[in-house]
C-alpha positions in Angstrom: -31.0 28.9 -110.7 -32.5 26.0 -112.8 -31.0 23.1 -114.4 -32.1 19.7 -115.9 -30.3 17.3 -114.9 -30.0 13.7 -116.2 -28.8 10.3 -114.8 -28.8 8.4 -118.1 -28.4 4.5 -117.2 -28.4 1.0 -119.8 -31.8 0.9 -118.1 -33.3 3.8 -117.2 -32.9 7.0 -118.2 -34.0 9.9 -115.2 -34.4 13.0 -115.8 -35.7 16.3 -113.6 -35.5 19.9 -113.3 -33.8 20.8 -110.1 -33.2 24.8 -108.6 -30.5 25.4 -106.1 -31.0 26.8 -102.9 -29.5 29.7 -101.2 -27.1 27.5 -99.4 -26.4 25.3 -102.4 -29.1 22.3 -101.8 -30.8 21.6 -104.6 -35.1 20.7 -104.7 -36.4 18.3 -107.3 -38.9 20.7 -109.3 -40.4 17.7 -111.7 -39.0 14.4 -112.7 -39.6 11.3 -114.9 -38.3 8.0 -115.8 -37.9 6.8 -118.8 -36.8 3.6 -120.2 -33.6 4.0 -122.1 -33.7 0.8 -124.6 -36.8 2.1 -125.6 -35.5 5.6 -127.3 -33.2 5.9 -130.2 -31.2 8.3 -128.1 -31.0 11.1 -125.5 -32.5 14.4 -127.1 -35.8 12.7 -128.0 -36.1 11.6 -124.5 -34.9 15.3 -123.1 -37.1 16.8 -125.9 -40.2 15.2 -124.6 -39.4 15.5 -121.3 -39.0 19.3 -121.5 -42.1 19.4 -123.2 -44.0 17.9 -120.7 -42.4 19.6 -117.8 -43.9 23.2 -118.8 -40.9 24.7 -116.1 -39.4 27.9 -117.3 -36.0 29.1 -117.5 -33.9 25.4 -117.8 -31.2 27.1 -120.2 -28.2 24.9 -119.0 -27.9 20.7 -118.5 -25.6 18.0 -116.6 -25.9 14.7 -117.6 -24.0 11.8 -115.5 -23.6 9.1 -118.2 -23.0 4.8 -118.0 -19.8 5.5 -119.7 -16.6 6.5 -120.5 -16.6 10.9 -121.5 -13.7 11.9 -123.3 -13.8 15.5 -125.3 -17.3 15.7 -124.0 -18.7 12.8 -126.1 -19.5 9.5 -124.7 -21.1 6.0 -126.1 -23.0 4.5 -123.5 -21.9 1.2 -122.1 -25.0 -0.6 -122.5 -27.1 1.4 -124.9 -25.9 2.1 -128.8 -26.2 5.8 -127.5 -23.7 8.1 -128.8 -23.6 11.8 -126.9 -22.1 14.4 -128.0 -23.0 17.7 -125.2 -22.1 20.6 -127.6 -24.3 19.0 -130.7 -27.1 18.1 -127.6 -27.0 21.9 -126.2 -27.3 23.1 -130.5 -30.2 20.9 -130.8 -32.3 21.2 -127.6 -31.4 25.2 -127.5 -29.7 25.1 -124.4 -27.2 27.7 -123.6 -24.8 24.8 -122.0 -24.3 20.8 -121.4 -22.1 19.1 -119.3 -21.6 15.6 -119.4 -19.7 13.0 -116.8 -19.3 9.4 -115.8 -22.6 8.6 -114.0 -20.8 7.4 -110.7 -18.2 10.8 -111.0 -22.1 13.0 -111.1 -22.8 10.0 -107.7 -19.5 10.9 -106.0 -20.3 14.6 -107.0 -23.9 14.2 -105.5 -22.7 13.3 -101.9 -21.6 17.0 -101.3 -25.1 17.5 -101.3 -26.9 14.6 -99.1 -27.4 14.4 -95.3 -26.4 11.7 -92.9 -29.9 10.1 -93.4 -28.9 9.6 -96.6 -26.2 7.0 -95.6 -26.6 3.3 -93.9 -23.3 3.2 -92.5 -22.0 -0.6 -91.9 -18.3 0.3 -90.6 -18.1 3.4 -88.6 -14.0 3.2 -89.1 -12.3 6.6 -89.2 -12.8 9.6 -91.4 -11.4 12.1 -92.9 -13.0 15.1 -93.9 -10.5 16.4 -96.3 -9.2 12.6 -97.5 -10.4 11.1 -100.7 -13.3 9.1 -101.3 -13.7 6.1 -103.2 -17.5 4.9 -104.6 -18.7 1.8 -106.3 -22.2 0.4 -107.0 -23.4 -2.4 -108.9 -26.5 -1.7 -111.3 -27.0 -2.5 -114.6 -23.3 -2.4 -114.8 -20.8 -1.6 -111.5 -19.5 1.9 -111.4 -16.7 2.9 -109.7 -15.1 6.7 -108.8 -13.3 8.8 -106.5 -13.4 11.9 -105.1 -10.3 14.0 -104.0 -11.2 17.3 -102.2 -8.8 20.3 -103.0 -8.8 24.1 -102.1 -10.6 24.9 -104.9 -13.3 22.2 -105.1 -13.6 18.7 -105.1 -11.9 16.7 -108.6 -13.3 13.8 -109.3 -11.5 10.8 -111.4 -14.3 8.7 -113.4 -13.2 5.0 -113.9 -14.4 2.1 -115.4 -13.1 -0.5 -112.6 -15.7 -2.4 -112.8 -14.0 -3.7 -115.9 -10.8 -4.8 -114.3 -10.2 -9.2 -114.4 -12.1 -10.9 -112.0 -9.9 -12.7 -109.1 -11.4 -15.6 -107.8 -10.5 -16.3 -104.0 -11.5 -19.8 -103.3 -12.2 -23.2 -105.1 -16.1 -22.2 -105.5 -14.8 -18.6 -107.3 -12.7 -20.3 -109.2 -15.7 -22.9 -110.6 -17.7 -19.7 -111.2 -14.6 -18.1 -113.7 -14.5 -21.6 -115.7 -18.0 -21.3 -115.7 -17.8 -17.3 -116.9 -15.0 -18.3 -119.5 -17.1 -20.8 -121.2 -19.4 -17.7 -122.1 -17.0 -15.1 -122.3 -13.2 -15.1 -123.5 -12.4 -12.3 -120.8 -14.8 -12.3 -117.3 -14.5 -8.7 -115.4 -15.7 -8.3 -112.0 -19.1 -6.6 -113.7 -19.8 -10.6 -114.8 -21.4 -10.8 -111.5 -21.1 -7.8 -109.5 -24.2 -6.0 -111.3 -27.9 -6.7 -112.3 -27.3 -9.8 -115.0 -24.7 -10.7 -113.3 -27.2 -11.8 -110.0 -28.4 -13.5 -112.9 -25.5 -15.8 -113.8 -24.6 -16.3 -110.3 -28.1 -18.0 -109.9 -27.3 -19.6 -113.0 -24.5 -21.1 -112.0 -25.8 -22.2 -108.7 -28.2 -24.2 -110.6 -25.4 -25.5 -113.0 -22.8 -26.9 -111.0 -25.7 -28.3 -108.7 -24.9 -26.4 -106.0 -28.8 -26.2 -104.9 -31.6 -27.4 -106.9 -34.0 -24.7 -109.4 -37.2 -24.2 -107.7 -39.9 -24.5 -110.0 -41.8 -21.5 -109.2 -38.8 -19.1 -108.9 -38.1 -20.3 -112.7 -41.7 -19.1 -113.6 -41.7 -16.2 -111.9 -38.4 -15.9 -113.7 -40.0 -16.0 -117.0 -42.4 -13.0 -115.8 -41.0 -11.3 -114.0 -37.5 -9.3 -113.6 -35.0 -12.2 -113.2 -32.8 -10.2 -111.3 -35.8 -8.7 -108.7 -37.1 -11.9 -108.3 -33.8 -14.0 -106.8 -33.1 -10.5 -104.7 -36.7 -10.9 -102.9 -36.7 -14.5 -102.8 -33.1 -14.3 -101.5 -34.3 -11.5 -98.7 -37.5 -14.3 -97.5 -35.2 -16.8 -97.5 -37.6 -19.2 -99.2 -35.1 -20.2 -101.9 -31.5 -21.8 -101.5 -30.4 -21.4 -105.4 -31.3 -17.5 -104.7 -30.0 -17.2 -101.2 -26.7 -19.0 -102.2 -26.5 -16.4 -105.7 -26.5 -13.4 -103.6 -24.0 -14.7 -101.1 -21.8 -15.3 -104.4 -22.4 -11.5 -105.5 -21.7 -10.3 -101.9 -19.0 -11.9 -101.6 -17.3 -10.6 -105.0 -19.2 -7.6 -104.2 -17.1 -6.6 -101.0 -13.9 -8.0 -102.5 -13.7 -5.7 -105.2 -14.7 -2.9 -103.2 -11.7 -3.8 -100.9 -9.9 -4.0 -104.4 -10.7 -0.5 -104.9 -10.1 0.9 -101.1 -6.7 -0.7 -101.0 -5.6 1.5 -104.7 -7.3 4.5 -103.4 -6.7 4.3 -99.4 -9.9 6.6 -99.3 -9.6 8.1 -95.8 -12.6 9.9 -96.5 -14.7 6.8 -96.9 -15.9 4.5 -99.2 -19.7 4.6 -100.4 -21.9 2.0 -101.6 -24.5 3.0 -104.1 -26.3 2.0 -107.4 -29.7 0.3 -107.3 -28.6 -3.0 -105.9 -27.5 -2.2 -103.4 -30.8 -0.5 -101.6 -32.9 -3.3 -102.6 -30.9 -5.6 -100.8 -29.7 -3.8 -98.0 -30.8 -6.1 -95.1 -28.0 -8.5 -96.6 -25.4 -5.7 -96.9 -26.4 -5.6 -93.2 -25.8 -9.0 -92.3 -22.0 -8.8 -92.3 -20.9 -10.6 -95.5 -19.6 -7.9 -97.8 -18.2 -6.5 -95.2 -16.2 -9.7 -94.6 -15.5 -10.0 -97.9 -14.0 -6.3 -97.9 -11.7 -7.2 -95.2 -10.4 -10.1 -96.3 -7.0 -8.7 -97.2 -4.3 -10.6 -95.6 -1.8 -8.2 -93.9 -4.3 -5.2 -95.3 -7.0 -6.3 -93.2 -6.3 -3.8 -90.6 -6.3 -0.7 -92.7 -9.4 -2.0 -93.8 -11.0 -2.3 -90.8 -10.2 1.5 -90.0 -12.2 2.8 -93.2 -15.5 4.6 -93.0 -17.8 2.3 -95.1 -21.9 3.4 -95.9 -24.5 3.1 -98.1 -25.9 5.5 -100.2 -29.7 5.6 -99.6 -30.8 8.1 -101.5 -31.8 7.2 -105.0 -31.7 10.9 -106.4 -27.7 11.3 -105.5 -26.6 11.0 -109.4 -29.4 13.6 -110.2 -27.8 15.7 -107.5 -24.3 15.4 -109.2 -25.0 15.8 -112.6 -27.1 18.7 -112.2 -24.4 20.3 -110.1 -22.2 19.6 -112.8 -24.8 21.5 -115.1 -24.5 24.5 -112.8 -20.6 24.5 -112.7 
């Protein structure tokens, strides 16, 4: 069976035609990327894509959406994209479309990945049938869980990555006064996210904390700010964007300590989003994982979780067009 599938982003938009195996896999048949600030909505960008794609028999959709979906409508976050699935499936002639959070369709998606799929930085313990927690910063930071039951997993979207930020230290607590002179409430997706790299450089070179190299701010202007402090950060040729991304690790593994402590997710808890693959040798290095531990009398528990990284950039694709074939 065949099913577009969508992984609709304040960025990019994905979208592919995928058919299910016999054993429940699922093959990418064609795919493209488009960039969502550029379209007016979704069923332009489906329209043309399906137009393009010249595949046969796509009759049913899954979209994972940056968003909140209630009564299978959703605005997304970061676009001024309003969905609605039953008025999508009218106009596009499709005989069905599902819509979910875009990291519920992630969290859906790992059913369907293998171990190579995962960089896993604390083996801990894990629990096959226990709940799962995900988070992954991107253009925003997602957050979900997964709960296996008899009859199928259930997943519980969120929009954590909305809670207050806590600041931890003295430095933390400079970065919310600097936060709250820009925004009259600062959630953790402030920093943990793509713009938010960008602040966190920004205040590095604010409160003079190391000083703005001058071609880092040209390539800035170029270039993708965000990109360009991640790879300079990963050659270690510039302080201001070494020092940001210890701040966004650092915040980074705290809240996802944050969410492992609420959802005690025995059955592991999954890194994912774009970020995080582009600057993996850093997850590596030790200091989100710190920052996850760092729970006082909790630290225990959390050092007994399963903790990986989700490699595999297709995993939301995955999700949302199982949801598509529900």
């Amino acid at each position: 069976m065949r099913v577009l599938a969508g992984d609709i982003g304040g960025t990019k938009t994905l979208l592919a035609v995928l058919e299910q195996r016999p054993d429940g896999r699922l093959d990418v048949l064609t795919r493209q990327r488009y960039e969502s600030a550029s379209h007016p909505g979704l069923a332009p960008i489906v329209r043309d894509f399906l137009g393009r794609a010249g595949v046969p028999d796509v009759a049913r959709a899954g979209f994972g959406v940056a968003g909140p979906v209630v009564d299978r409508r959703s605005r997304v976050t970061n676009l001024p994209w309003q969905i609605d699935a039953d008025a999508l499936a009218a106009e596009l002639g499709l005989r069905s479309v599902a819509l979910v959070n875009d990291f519920a369709a992630v969290a859906l998606g790992l059913q369907v990945i293998g171990a190579d799929d995962l960089e896993v930085l604390q083996e801990g313990e894990r629990d096959a049938n226990g709940p799962i927690a995900l988070i992954g910063a991107g253009t925003g930071l997602g957050e979900a869980v997964l709960v296996p039951t008899p009859t199928g997993p259930r997943f519980l979207a969120s929009e954590g990555g909305h809670c207050d930020l806590a600041p931890r230290n003295e430095l933390e607590i400079d970065l919310l006064r600097f936060l709250l002179g820009r925004h009259h409430r600062v959630s953790y997706e402030r920093i943990v996210s793509g713009p938010g790299l960008v602040t966190a450089y920004q205040f590095v070179i604010a409160a003079g904390l190391e000083p703005e190299l001058s071609d880092t701010r040209a390539r800035m202007a170029a270039e993708d700010p965000g990109a360009v402090i991640g790879s300079r950060a990963l050659a270690g040729d510039d302080p201001a964007c070494v020092r940001a991304v210890d701040i966004f690790l650092d915040l980074y593994g705290a809240e996802a300590g944050n969410l492992a402590l609420k959802v005690l997710p025995t059955g592991g808890l999954f890194v994912a989003g774009g970020i995080a693959g582009k600057l993996l040798p850093r997850l590596r290095d030790g200091r989100f994982l710190r920052a996850f531990r760092d729970k006082g009398r909790m630290s225990p528990l959390l050092h007994q979780m399963f903790v990986a990284v989700v490699k595999n950039t297709d995993v939301g694709l995955l999700g949302a067009g199982l949801t598509g074939l529900a």
